[in-house]
Every structure is written in C-alpha cells, then in structure tokens.
C-alpha positions as CSV (number, residue, x, y, z in Angstrom):
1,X,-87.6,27.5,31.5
2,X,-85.5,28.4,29.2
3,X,-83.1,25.8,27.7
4,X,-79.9,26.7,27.1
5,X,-77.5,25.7,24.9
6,X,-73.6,25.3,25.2
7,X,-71.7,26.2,22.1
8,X,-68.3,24.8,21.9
9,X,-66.0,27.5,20.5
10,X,-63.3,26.1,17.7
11,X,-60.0,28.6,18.0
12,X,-58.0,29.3,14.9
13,X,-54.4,29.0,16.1
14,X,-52.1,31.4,13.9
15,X,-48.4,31.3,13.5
16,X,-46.9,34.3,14.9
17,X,-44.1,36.2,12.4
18,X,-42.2,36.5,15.4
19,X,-42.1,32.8,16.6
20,X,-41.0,31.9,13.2
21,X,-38.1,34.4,13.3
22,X,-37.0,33.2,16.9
23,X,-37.2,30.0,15.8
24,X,-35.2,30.5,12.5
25,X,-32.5,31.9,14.8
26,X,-32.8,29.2,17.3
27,X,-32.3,26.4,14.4
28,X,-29.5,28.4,13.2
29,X,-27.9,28.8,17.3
30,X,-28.1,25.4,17.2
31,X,-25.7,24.3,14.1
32,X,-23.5,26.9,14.5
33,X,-22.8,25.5,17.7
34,X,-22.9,21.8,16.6
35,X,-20.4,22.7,14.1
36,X,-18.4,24.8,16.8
37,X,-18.1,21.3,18.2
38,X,-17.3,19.8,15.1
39,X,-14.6,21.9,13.6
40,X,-10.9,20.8,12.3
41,X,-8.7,23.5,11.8
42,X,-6.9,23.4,8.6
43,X,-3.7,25.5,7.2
44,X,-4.0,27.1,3.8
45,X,-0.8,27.8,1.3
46,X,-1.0,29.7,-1.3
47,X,-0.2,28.3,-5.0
48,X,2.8,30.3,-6.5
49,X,5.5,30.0,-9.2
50,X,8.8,28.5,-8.4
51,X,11.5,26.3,-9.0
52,X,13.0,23.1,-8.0
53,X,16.9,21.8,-8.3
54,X,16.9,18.2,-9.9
55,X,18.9,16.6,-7.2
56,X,21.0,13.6,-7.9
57,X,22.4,11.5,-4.4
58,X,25.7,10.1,-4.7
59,X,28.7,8.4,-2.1
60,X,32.0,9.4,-3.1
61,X,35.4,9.8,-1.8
62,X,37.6,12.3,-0.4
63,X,41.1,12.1,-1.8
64,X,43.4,15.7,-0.5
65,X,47.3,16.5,-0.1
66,X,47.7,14.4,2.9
67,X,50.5,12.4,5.2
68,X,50.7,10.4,7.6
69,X,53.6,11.7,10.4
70,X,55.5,9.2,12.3
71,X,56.7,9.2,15.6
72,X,60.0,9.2,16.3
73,X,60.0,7.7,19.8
74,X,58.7,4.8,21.6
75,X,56.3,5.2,24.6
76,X,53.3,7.2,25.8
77,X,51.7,9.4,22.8
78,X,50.0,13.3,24.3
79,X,48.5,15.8,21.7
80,X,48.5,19.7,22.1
81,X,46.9,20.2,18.8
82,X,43.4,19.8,18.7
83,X,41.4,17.6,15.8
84,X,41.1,20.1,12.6
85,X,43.0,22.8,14.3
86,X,45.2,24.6,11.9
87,X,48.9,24.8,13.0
88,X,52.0,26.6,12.0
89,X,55.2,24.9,10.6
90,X,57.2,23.8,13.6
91,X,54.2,24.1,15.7
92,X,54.2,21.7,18.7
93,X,51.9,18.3,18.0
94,X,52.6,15.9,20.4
95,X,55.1,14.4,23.1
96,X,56.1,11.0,24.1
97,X,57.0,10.2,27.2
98,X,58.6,7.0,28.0
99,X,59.1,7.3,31.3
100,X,55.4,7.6,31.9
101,X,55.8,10.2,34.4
102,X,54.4,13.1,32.4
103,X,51.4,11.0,31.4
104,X,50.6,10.8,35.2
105,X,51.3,14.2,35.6
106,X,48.6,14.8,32.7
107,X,46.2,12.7,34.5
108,X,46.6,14.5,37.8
109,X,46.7,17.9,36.4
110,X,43.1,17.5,34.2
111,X,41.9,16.0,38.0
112,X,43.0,18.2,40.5
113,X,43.9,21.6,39.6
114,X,44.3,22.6,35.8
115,X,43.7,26.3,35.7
116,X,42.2,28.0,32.7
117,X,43.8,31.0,31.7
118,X,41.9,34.1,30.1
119,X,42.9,32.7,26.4
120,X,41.7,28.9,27.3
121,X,38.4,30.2,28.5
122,X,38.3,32.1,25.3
123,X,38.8,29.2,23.2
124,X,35.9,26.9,24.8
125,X,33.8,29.6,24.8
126,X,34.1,30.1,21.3
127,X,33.1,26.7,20.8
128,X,30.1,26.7,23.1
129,X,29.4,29.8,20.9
130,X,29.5,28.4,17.6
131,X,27.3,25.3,18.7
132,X,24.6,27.3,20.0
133,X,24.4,29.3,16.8
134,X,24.4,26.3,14.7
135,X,22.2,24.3,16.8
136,X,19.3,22.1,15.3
137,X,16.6,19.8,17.5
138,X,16.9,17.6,14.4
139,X,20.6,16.9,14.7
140,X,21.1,15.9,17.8
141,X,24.0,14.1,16.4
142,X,25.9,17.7,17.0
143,X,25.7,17.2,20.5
144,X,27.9,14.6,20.3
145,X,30.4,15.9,18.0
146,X,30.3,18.6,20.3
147,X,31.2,16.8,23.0
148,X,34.4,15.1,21.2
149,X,35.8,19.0,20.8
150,X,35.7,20.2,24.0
151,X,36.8,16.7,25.6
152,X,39.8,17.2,22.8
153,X,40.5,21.3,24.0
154,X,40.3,20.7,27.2
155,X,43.0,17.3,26.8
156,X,45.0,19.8,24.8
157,X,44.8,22.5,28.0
158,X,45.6,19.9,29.9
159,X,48.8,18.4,28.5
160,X,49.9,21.5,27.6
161,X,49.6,23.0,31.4
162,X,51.4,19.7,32.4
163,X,54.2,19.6,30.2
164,X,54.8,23.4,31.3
165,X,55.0,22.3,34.7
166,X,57.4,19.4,33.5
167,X,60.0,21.8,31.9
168,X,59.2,23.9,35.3
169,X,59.9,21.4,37.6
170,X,63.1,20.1,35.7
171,X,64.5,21.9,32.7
172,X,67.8,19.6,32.9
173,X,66.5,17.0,32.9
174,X,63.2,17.9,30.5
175,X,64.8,16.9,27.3
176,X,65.8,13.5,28.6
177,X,62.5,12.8,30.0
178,X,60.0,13.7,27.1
179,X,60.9,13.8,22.9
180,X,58.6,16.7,21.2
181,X,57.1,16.3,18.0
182,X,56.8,19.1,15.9
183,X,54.7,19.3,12.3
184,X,57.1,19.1,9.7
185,X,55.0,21.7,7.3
186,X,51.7,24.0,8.0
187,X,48.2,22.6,7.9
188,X,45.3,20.8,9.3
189,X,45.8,17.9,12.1
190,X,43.7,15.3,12.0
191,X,44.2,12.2,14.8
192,X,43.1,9.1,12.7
193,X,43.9,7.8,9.1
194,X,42.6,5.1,7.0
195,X,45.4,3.7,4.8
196,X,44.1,6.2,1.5
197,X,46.7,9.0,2.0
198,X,47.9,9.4,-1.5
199,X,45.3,8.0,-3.2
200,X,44.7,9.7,-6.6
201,X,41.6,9.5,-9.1
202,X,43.3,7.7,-11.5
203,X,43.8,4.6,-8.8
204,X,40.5,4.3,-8.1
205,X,38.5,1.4,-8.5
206,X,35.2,-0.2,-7.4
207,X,37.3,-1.9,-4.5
208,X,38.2,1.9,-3.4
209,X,34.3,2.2,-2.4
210,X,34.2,-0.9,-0.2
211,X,34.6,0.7,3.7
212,X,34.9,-2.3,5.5
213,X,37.7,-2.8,3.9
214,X,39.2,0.8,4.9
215,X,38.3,1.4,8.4
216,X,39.2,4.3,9.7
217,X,42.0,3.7,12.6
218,X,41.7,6.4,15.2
219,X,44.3,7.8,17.5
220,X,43.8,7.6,21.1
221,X,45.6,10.4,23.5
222,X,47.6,9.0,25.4
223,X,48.3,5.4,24.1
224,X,51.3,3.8,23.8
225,X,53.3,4.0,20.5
226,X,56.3,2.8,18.7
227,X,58.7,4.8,16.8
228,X,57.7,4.4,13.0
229,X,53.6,3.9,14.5
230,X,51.4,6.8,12.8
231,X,51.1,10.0,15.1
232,X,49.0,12.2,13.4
233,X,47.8,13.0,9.5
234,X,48.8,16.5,8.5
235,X,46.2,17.8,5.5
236,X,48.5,20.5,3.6
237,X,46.4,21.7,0.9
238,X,43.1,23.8,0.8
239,X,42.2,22.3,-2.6
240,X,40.9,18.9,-2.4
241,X,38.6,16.5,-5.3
242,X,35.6,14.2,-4.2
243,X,35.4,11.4,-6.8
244,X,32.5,9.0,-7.5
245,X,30.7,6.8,-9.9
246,X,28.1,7.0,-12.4
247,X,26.0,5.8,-15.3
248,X,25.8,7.2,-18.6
249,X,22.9,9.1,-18.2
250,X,24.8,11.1,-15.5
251,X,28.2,10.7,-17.0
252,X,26.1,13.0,-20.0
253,X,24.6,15.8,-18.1
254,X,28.6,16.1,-16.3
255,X,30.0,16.4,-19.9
256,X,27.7,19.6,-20.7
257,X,28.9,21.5,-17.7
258,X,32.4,22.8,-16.6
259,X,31.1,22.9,-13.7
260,X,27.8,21.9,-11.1
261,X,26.2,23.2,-7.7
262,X,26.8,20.5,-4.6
263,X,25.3,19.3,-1.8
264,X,26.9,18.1,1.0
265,X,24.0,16.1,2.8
266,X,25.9,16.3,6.6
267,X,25.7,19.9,6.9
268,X,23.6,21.5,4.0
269,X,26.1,23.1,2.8
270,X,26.2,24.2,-1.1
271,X,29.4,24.8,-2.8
272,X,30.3,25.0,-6.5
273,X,32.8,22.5,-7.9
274,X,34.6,22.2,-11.1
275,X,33.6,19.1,-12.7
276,X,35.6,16.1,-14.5
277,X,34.6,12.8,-15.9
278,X,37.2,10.5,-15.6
279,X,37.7,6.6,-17.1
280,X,39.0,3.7,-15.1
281,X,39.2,0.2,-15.6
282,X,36.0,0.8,-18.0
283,X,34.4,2.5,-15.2
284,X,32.9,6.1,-15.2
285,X,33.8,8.6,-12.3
286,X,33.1,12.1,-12.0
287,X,35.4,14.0,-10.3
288,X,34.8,17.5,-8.3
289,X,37.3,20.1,-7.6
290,X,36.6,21.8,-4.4
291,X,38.8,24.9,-3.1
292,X,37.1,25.7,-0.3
293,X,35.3,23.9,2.9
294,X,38.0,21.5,3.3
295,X,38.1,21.6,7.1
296,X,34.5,20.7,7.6
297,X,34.8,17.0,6.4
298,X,39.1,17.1,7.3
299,X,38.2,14.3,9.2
300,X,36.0,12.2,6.6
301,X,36.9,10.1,3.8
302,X,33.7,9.0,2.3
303,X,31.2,11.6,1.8
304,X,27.4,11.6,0.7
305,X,26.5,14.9,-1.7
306,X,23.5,15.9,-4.0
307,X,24.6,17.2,-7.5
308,X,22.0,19.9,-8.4
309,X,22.2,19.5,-12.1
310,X,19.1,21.6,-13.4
311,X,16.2,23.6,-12.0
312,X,12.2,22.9,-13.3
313,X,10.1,25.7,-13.0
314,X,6.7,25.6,-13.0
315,X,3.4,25.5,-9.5
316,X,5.3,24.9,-6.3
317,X,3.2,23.2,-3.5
318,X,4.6,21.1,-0.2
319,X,4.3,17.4,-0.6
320,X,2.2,16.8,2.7
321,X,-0.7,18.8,0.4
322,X,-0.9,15.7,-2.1
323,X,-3.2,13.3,-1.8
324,X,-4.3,10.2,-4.1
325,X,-8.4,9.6,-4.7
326,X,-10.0,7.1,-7.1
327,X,-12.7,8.0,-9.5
328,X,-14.8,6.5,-12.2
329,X,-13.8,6.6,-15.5
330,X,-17.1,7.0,-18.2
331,X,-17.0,7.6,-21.5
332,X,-17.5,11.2,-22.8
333,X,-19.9,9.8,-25.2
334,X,-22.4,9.3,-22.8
335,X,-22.2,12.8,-21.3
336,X,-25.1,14.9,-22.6
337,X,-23.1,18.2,-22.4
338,X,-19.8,18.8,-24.3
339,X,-17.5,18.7,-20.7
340,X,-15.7,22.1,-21.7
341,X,-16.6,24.0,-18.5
342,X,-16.3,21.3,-16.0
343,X,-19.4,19.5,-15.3
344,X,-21.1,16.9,-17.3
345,X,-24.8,15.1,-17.6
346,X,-26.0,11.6,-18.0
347,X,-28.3,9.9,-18.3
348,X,-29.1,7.0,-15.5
349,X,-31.2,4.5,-16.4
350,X,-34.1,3.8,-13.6
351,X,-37.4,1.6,-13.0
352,X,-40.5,3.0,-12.2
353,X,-43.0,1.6,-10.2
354,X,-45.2,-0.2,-12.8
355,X,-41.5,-1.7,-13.8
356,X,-41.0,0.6,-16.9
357,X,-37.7,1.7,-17.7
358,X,-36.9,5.4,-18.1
359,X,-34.0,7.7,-17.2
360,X,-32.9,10.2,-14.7
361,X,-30.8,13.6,-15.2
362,X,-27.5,13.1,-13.6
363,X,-25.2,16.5,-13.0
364,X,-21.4,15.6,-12.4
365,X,-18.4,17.4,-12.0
366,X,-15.4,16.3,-14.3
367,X,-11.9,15.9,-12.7
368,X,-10.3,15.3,-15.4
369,X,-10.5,14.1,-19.1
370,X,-8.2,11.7,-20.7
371,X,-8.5,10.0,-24.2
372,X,-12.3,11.0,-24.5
373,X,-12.6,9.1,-20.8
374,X,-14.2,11.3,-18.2
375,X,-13.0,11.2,-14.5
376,X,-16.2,11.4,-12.5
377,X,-16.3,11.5,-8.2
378,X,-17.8,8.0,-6.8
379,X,-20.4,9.6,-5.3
380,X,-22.3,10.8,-7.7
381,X,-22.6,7.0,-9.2
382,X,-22.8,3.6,-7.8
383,X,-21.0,0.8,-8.9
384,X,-23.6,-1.4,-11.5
385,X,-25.3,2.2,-12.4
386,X,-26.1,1.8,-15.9
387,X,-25.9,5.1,-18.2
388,X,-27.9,5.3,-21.8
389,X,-25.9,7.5,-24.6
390,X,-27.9,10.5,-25.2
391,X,-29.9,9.9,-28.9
392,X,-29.1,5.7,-28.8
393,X,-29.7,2.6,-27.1
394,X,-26.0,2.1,-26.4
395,X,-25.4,1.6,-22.1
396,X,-22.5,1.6,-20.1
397,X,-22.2,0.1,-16.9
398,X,-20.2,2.6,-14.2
399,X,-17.4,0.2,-12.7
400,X,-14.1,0.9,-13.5
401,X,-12.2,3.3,-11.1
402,X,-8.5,5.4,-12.0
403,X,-6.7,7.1,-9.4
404,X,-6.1,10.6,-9.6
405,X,-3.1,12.4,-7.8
406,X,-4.2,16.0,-6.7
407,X,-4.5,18.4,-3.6
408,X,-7.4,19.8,-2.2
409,X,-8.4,23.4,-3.6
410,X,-10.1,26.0,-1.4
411,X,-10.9,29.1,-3.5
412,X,-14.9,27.9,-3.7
413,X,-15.0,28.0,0.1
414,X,-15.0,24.3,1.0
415,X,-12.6,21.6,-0.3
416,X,-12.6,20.4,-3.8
417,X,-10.5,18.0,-5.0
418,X,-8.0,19.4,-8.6
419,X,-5.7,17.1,-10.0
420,X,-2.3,17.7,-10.8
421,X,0.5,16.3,-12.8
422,X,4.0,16.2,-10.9
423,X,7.0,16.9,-13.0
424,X,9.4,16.7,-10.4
425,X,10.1,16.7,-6.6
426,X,11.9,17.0,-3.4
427,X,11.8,15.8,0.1
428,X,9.5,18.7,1.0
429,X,7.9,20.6,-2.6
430,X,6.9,19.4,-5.7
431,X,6.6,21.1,-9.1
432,X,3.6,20.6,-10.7
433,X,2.1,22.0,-14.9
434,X,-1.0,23.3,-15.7
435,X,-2.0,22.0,-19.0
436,X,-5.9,21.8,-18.5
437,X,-9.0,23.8,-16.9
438,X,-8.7,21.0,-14.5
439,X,-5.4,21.2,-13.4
440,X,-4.4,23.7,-10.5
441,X,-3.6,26.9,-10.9
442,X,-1.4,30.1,-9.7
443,X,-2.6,31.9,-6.6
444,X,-4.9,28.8,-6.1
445,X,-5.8,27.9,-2.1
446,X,-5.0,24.6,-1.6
447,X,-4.8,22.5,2.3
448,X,-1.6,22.6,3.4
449,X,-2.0,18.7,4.9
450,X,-4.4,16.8,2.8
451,X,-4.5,13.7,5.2
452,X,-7.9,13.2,6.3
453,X,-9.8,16.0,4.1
454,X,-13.2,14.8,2.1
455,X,-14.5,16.8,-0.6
456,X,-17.1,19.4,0.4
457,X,-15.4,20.2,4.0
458,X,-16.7,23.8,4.8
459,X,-14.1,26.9,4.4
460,X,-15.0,30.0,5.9
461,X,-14.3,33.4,4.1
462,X,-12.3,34.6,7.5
463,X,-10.1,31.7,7.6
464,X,-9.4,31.8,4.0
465,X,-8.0,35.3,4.7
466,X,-6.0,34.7,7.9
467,X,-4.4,31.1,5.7
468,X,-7.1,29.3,8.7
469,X,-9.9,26.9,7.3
470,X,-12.0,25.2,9.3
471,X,-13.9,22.3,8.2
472,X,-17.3,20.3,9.7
C-alpha cells in the first residue's frame, strides 16, 4: 500500500496594481470629504494703492444771522410754517387766538374731516420720497426725525384748513377773533431757540461750550403765549461759521491752509470751508466759513465735524484684516544662513540616547528682522529650546516673545502670516508701508477677516480666483 503523503501548499499573496490604485483613490475620497466637512469659507481682498484722509474729530458751535420774533399777542400760539421751511417776506407764520375757539376748531378739523388737496398730497409725498431715497438700516434715528416732519406738515395743513374755515365762517368778525403773525424778512423758520442768537466768534469762551447751560427751549404748537414770549427764530442768511477749539498742534496745520475739507459726522456730508484761527481770552479757535448746507443743521447749535487736514498714501487694506500674533525673538547670530530670502537655520541643541550632546538642523521662516533680532513662529521652537551659534560654544535659550501686527497673506495658497507697519487709519482702512521683503505687498491676497485664521489654513486655487478661500 502505497503511502501517501499530503503536501501543504504555501500561496504567495501579491498586491494587485489595481487594488493599490483603488485604494489610493479611496484614501483620497475619504479626506476630501472629511475636509468637505471641515471647511470655513473665507473672503479674499485684494492689496492695492490708496489713500487715507487724516481726520481730526471736533465739537463746535453754530453761530448764523439769526432772531428771535416776538409775538405780539397773548393767547393760544398755531404755526403754518413748517420747521426749516423757507418763507417769503410777509409770509404767514403763526396765529394767536385768544378766544380759544380756533384752537378747537384746529383740533377738530386734524380729527374729523381735514381734506388734503392735490398740492398737500404733493408735499408729504415729497417727503415720504426723500426719506426712502435717503434711507439707511443703520440710522434708524431718521425714522424719527421723519416722523417730527410729517406730524409738523400735516399740523401746518391742518391749521391752515381751519383758519380758512374761520375767515369762512366769519370774515367780520375774523380779525377780532385771531391776530396773524407774519415774518418780518425772508428766511428759514425754525420753532425753538437757545438764548445764542447773536453770538459772534469773538464772544466766545470756554463757557460757550458748556450745553447744559444752553438748553435748547423748543416751541410747542399750540401753547399758550404772551405778547413779548419768543414765537419763532427766523435764520436770514445762507452764510453761516462753525467755531471751535484747539491745540497748537492743530492751531499749526489751520495756519498753512486758507482753507480745509469737513466732515459733518450727522449726515456724512463733505463740504469745503474757509478757514480762520481766531484768539480769545488766550484761547485758540478755529473758525469755518460755510456758504452752503445751512438748512440741514438750521435747527442745531452744537455740531460734531471731522477736519480732513491731509491724505497718506501708501497699501490700503480693511481693518477687520489685522490681526496681532506673538513670536520669538532670536538673535541673527545664531542663524546659520544670512536671513536675506526669508528663512533661517539653527542649530538646536539635543541629547542622545547614551546622554551625549549634539545638535539638530532647524529650518524657520523669518517674520521679520529688527536690530539684528529675528522674529521666528512659536512653533517651530519651544520655550527652554536651547540654540548653539554656528562655529562657537555661545547658546541662547528661546524665551522671549514680541508681538507682531500683520494680516494674513494668501498668494502661497494657504494662510501665512506678513507683518505690517500701520501709518495711519480709519474706522474701516488702514494705510500700511512696505519697507522690507517681509512687509506686504501690492496686489498681495490677504483674508478679508483675520479673526480665527491659523497659519497654514488651506486655500484653494478656485477660490483664490472667485475672492473664496476655504480653509481645513
């Protein structure tokens, strides 16, 4: 009988080319996904040249050709002329009634049945009008002031379709019943005054520029008065001065110009002035001539403006792109390169196993270079790292951290912190030089909001294109 014997057979298992492709692509499926899930979108702004105005805040007051009318009755004060309207001389202001009765009548025409006539509609239309074109989420404040006009058109409509019915109902009798008060010259009406009507620049003082001790005093419709009691201010003059203090350093850059760019800061509205500096009670003003824009701050007597004294030119980028990151400052000594092309090397000094002590090639970027100090990132070195000078037995322990102010730049395709040096600023830009091969430069990609970006996020090429980076 024949014995047989079993032979175990070893199989060679061999990677197929094809499994290692699929599973390439599978690896790859995976993190492209994972980062899918893991993505931050980021805007992009593109460096470019511009300018900045140097802006200088100030609080100064109003002073124009102004009086205060009187009226020349006692009893019950109505307006027809609405706040900052401009009216003829002779035009009809107010009436007082001291009776009473054609304040009821008032009251009971504005309730029950005032009708609007083609012209009236035209007139609150034209205010709805302008407010819409003007309107700004931001200043919701105009809401209100747009309130106060049409409450004050539609009063006027209504006293002025009551007092028609008056002289209607009894022309005999009308002039006995309600005295008329017509503007004694043409101009702007304004329903409130403050005791500064006259005031000149040469009587101003530091007292001038206390406002609780110059309230405003506005006039109701419809209150009672006395004869001699303040009606209404009449404004007669387009041409009107805004004067306010400063110091010498601003009392200088006034005395080299005849005349400077303004700001008013309640509307944003820019207007050039002529420009004065003025002496009193050895205290500096400056005083601006204005000939136009009087009617939009009729109403106001102390008024907040920027001067725009001078532009800087120089890299333009939004304030929300700067960001502030600490870094280690090392010696340039102890770099073995010479740091002109933006990296550096050092030497770290390390232990072996048997306890020797040897060294370990370091590569860092630079981020800046100041006084032969190096500005290295704190991740490339720990704090207590100890560096050996190249060709010496000098060390220098890594500790002490600066703070550079920079944004992040995008042109390598991930995020990578440049430093920059901020000559001057807004509420929005800032105007940054380039002196260095570190600094930032023209047509450089930066993140438009550098809150919450680390160094190394991932750009893609698309989204650099489209002004889109994505991060992971």
């Amino acid at each position: 009988m024949e014995e047989q014997q079993s032979h175990t057979t070893h199989r060679k298992h061999y990677l197929n080319a094809g499994t290692l492709i699929f599973g390439a692509i599978l690896v790859y499926l995976i993190l492209i996904i994972y980062s899918g899930l893991h993505v931050t979108q980021l805007s992009g702004y593109e460096v470019t040249e511009g300018s900045l105005a140097v802006d200088s805040s100030y609080r100064g007051i109003a002073l124009r050709t102004e009086e205060v009318v009187s009226a020349n009755n006692n009893g019950y004060i109505n307006y027809y002329a609405s706040e900052n309207e401009h009216i003829k001389r002779g035009g009809l202001v107010y009436s007082i009634d001291e009776s009473g009765v054609l304040s009821e009548m008032i009251k009971d025409s504005a309730a029950i049945n005032t009708v609007l006539s083609d012209s009236d509609l035209a007139e609150l239309r034209s205010d709805l009008i302008g407010f819409s074109m003007s309107y700004d989420d931001k200043e919701f404040l105009d809401a209100y002031n747009m309130q106060d006009t049409l409450e004050a058109t539609i009063r006027k409509l209504a006293n002025q379709s009551a007092l028609n019915s008056l002289r209607s109902i009894s022309s005999n009798s009308y002039g006995e019943l309600v005295d008329m008060g017509y503007s004694p010259d043409s101009g702007i009406v304004i329903y409130s005054y403050d005791g500064f009507e006259g005031l000149t620049a040469s009587s101003i003082d530091d007292e001038s520029f206390n406002e609780t001790a110059h309230p405003k005093n506005q006039l109701v419709d419809g209150g009672l008065v006395s004869g001699g009691d303040p009606a209404y201010k009449l404004i007669t003059n387009e041409n009107w001065q805004i004067i306010f203090p400063i110091d010498a350093t601003t009392k200088e850059a006034l005395s080299e110009n005849a005349a400077v760019k303004v700001r008013f800061l309640k509307n944003d509205y820019e207007s050039r002035a002529k420009v004065e500096v003025i002496t009193n009670k050895n205290k500096d003003y400056g005083v601006l001539y204005f000939d136009d824009s009087m009617i939009s701050f009729a109403s106001d007597r102390y008024i907040d403006i920027e001067l725009i004294l001078d532009e800087v030119r120089g890299l333009k980028v939004p304030n929300s792109a700067i960001v502030e990151r600490e870094f280690y400052v090392i010696p340039a000594v102890y770099s073995t390169d010479n740091s002109t092309t933006g990296n550096a090397g050092f030497l770290r000094q390390i232990y072996l196993e048997d306890g020797s002590e040897s060294t370990e090639y370091v590569s860092a970027d630079v981020y800046n270079k100041v006084d032969d100090m190096l500005y290295i990132d704190t991740d490339v070195f720990s704090s207590g790292d100890v560096i050996v000078r190249p060709d010496s037995t000098d060390k220098y322990t890594v500790s002490r951290k600066e703070t550079l102010t920079g944004v992040y730049n995008m042109n390598k395709g991930y995020a990578d912190f440049t430093k920059i040096s901020v000559i001057n600023s807004n509420k929005e830009y800032s105007i940054v030089e380039s002196e260095s091969m570190y600094d930032l430069q023209v047509y450089d990609y930066i993140v438009l909001d550098g809150d919450g970006v680390n160094d190394s996020d991932f750009v893609t090429d698309t989204d650099l294109k489209n002004g889109k980076k994505e991060n992971q």
